[in-house]
Structure formats: C-alpha cells, structure tokens
C-alpha positions as CSV (number, residue, x, y, z in Angstrom):
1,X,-9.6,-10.5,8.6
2,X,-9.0,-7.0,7.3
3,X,-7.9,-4.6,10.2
4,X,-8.5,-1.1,9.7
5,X,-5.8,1.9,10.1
6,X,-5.9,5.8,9.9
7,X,-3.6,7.1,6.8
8,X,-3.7,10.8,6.5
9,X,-2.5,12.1,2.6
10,X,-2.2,15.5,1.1
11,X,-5.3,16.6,-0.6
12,X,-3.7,16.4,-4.4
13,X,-3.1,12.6,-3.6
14,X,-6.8,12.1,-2.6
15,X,-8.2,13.8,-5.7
16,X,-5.9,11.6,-8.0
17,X,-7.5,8.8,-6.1
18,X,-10.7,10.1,-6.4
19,X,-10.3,10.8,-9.7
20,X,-9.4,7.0,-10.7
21,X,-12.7,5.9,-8.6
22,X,-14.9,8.0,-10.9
23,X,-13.2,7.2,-14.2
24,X,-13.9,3.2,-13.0
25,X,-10.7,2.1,-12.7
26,X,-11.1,1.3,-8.7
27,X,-14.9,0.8,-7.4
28,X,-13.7,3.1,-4.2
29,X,-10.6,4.9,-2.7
30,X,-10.0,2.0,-0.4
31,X,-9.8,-0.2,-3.2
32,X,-7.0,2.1,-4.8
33,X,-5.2,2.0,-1.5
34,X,-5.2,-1.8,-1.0
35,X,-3.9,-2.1,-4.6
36,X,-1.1,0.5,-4.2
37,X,-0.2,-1.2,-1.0
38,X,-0.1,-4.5,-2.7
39,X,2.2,-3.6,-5.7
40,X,4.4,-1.9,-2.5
41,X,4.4,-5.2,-0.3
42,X,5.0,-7.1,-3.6
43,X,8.2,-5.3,-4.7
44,X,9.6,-4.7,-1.6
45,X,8.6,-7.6,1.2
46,X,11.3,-10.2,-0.3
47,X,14.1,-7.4,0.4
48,X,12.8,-6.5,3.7
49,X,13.0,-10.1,4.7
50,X,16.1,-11.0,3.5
51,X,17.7,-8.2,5.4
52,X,15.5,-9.3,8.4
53,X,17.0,-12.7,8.0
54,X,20.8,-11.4,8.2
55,X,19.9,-9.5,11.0
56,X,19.0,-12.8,13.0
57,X,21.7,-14.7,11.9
58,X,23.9,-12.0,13.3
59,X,22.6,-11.8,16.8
C-alpha cells in the first residue's frame, strides 16, 4: 500500500521535473519523485541501518 505525503520544493525543482515528464522520461512528476526517492533509499538505507544497529547494541 502506497501512503501519500505532502513535499513542498522550490519552483526551479518542479519545472526540472516537469520538464523530464514532457520529454517522456517519467509518465508524471510522482513517478520522478518515487524514482529519486528510490535511488536515495538505495544508497543510503544500508548506512542508516548499520548505524541504527550500533546504536542498539550500545544501549
């Protein structure tokens, strides 16, 4: 299940994402944004939980 949240960006950002849309690299915005958080969550979740996991050890 997909949950929905509220993400405000500066306009310039919006247009680039736009702009991607129209050229058909993404079918909409929201597409472009689940991607970009993808690539994020994919480079950076294994770091996050390691460091979560030495946090717990330590308590």
């Amino acid at each position: 299940m997909m949950q929905r949240i509220t993400l405000r960006l500066p306009e310039q950002q919006i247009n680039l994402l736009q702009q991607m849309v129209d050229s058909g690299e993404y079918p909409n915005v929201s597409e472009a944004v689940r991607a970009a958080v993808r690539e994020l969550v994919e480079k950076r979740a294994s770091r996050v939980l390691k460091e979560s996991d030495q946090v717990s050890f330590k308590v």
